[in-house]
DSSP file (Angstrom, degrees, kcal/mol; ACC not computed):
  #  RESIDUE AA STRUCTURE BP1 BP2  ACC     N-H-->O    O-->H-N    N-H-->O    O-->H-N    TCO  KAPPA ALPHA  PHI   PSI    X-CA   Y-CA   Z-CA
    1    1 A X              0   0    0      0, 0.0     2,-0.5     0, 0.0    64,-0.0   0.000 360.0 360.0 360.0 146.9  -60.2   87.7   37.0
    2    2 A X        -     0   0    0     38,-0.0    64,-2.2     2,-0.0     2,-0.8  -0.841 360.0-134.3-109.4 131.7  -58.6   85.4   34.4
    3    3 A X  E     -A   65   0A   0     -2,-0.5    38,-2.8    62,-0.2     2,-0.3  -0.856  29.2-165.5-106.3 134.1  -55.8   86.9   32.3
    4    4 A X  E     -AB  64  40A   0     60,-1.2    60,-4.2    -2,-0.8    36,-0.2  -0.701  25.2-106.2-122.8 158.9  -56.1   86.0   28.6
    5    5 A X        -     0   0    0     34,-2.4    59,-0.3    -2,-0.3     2,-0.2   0.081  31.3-167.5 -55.4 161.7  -54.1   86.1   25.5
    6    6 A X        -     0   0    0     54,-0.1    56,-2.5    57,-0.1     2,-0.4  -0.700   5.9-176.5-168.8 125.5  -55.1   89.2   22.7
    7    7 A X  B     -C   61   0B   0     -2,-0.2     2,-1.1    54,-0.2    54,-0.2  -0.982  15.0-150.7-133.9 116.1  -53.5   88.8   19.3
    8    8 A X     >  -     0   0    0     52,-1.7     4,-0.8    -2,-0.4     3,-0.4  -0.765  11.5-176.7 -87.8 109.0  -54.1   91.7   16.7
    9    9 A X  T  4 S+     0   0    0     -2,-1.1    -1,-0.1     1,-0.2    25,-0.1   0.475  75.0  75.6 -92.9  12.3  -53.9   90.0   13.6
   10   10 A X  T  4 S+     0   0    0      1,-0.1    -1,-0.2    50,-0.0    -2,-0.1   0.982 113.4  34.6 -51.2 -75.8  -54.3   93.5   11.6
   11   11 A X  T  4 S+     0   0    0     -3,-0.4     2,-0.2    48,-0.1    -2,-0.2   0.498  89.5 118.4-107.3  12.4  -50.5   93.8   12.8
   12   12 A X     <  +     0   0    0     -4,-0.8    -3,-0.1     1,-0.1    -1,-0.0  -0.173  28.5 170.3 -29.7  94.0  -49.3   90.3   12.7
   13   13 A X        -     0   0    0     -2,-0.2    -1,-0.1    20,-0.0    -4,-0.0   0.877  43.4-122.2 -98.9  -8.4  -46.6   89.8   10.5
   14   14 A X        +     0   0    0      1,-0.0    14,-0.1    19,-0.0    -2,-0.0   0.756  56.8 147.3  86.0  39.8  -45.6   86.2   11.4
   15   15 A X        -     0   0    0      1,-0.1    -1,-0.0     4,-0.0    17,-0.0   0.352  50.0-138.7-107.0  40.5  -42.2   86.7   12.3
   16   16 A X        +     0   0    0      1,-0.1     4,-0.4     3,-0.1    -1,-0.1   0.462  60.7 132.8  29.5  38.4  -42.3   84.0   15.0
   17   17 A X  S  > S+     0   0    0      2,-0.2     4,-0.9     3,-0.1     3,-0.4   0.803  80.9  49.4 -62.7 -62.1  -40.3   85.9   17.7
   18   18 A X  T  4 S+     0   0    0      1,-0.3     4,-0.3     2,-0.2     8,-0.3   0.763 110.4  52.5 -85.3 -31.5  -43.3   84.7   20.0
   19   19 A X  T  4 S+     0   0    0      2,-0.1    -1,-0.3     1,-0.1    -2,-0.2   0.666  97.1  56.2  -7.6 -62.0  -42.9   81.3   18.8
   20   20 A X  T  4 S+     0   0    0     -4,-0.4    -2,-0.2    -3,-0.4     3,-0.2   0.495 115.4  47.5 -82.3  -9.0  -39.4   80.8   19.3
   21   21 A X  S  < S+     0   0    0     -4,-0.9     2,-0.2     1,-0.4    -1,-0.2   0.641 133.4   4.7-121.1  -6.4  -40.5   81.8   23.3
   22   22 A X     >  +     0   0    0     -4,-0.3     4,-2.1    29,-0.1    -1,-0.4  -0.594  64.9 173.2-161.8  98.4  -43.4   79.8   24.1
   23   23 A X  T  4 S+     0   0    0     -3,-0.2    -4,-0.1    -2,-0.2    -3,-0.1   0.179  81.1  66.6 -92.4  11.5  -43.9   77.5   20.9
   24   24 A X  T  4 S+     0   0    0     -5,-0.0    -1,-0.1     3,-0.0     3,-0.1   0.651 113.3  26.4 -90.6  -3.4  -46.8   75.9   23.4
   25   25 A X  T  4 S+     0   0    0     -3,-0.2    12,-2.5     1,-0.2    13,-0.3   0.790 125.7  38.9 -89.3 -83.2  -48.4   78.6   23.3
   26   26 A X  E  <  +D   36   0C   0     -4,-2.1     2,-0.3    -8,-0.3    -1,-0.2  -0.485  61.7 174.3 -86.5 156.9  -47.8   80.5   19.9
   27   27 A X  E     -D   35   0C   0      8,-0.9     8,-1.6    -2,-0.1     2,-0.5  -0.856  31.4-133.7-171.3 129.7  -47.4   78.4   16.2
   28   28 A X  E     -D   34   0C   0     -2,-0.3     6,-0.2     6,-0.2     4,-0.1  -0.791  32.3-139.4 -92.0 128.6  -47.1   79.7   12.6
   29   29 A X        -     0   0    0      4,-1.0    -1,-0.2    -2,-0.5     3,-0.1   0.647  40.9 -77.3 -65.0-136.5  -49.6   77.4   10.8
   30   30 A X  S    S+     0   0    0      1,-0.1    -1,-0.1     3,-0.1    -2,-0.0   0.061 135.3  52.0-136.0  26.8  -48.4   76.1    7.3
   31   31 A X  S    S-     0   0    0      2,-0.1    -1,-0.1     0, 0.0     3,-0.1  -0.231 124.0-104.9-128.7  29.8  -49.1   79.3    5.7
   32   32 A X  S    S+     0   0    0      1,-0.2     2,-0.5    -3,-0.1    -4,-0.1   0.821  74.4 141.7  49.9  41.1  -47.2   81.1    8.2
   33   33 A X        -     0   0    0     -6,-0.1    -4,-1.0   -19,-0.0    -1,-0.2  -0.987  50.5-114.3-121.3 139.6  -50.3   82.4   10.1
   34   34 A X  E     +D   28   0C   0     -2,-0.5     2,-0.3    -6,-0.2    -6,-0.2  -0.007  35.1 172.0 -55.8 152.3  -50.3   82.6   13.5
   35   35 A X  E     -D   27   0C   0     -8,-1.6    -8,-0.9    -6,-0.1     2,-0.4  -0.931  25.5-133.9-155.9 154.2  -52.5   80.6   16.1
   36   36 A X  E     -D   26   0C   0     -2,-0.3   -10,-0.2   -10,-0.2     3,-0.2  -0.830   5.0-153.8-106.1 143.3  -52.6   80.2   19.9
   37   37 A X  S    S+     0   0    0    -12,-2.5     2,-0.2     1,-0.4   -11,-0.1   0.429  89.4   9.3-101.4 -27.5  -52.9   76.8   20.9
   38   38 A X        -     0   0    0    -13,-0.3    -1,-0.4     1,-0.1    -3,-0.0  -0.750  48.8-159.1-175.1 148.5  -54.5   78.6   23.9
   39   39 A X  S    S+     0   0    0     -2,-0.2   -34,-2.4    -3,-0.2     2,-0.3   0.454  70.7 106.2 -89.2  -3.5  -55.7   82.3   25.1
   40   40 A X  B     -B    4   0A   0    -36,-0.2   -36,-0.2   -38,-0.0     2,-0.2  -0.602  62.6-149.1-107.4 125.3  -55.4   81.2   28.9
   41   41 A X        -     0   0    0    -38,-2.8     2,-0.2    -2,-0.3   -38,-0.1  -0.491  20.2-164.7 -91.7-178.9  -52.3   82.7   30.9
   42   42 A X     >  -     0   0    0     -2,-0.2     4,-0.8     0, 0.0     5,-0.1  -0.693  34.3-113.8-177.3 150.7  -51.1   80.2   33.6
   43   43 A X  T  4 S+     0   0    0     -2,-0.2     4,-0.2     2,-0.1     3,-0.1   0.739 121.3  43.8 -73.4 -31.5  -49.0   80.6   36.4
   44   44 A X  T  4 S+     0   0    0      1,-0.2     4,-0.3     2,-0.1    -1,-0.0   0.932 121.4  44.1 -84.7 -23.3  -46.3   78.3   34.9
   45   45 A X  T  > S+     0   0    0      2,-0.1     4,-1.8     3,-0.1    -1,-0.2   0.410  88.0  80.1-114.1  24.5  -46.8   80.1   31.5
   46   46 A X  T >< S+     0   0    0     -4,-0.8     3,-2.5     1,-0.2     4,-0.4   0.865  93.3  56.9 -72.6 -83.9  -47.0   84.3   31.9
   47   47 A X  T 3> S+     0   0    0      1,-0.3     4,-2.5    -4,-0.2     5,-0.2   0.432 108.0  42.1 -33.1 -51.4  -43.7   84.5   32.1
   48   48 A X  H 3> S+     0   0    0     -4,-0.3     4,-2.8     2,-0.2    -1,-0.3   0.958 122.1  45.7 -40.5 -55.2  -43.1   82.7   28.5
   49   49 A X  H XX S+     0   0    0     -3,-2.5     4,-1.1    -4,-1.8     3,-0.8   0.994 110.3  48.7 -66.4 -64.2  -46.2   84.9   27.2
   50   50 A X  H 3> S+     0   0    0     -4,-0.4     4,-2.8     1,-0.3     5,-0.2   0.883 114.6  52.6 -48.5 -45.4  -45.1   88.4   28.7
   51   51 A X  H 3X S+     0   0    0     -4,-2.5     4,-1.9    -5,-0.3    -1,-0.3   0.879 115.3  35.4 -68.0 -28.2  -41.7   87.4   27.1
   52   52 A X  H XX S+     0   0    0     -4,-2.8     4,-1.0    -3,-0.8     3,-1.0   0.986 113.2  59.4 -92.5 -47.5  -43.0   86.8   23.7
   53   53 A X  H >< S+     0   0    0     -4,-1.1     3,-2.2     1,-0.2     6,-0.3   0.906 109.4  48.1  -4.8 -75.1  -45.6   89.7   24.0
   54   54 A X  H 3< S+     0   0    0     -4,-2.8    -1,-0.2    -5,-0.4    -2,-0.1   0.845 109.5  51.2 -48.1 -35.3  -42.6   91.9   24.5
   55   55 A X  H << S+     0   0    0     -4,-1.9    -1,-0.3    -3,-1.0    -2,-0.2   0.737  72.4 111.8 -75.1 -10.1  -40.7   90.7   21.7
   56   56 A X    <<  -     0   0    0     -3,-2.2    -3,-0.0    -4,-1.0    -4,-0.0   0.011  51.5-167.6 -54.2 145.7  -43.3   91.0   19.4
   57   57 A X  S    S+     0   0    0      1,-0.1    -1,-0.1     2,-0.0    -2,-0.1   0.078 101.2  47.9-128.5  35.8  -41.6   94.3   16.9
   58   58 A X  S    S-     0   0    0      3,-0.0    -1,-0.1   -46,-0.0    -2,-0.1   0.345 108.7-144.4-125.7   0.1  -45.2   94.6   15.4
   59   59 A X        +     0   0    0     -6,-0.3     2,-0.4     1,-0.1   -47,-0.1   0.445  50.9 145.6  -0.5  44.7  -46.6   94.6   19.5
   60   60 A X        +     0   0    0    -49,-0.2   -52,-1.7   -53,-0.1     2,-0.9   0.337  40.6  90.7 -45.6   9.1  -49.4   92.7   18.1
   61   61 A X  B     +C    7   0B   0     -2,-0.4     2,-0.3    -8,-0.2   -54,-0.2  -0.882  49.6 162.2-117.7 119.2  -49.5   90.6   21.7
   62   62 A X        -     0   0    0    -56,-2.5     2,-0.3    -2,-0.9   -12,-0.0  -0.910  30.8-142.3-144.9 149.9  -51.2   91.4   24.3
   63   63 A X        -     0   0    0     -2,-0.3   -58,-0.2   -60,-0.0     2,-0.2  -0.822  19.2-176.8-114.8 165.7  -52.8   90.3   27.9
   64   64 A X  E     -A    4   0A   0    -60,-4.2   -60,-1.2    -2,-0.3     2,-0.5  -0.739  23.9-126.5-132.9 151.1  -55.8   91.4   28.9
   65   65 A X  E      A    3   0A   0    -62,-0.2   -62,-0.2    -2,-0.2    -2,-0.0  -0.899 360.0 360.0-119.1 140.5  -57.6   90.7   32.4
   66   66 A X              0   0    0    -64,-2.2   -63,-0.2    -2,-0.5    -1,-0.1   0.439 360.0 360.0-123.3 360.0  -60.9   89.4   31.8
């Protein structure tokens, strides 16, 4: 099983919390809408994701096992 990335962007607001904790990950475009750079969690990078998941205050983040 792979664990991937899940962003609802119904409850996105863009307030780059999840950014600011894996900007290799997460990035506010240049209209300040979000995109992942990639849905695939990592050993070196759940920690990063799980932290910015958590921070999220709309929890639009989530991982998922696929």
């Amino acid at each position: 099983m792979t664990l991937k990335i899940k962003v609802d962007f119904d409850l996105c607001e863009s307030n780059a919390m999840c950014e600011a904790l894996a900007p290799d990950i997460f990035e506010l475009d240049d209209d300040d809408m979000l995109q992942v750079d990639t849905d695939v969690v990592t050993d070196e990078n759940e920690a990063r994701v799980r932290q910015a998941a958590a921070a999220c205050p709309r929890n639009a983040i989530s991982l998922v096992e696929e």
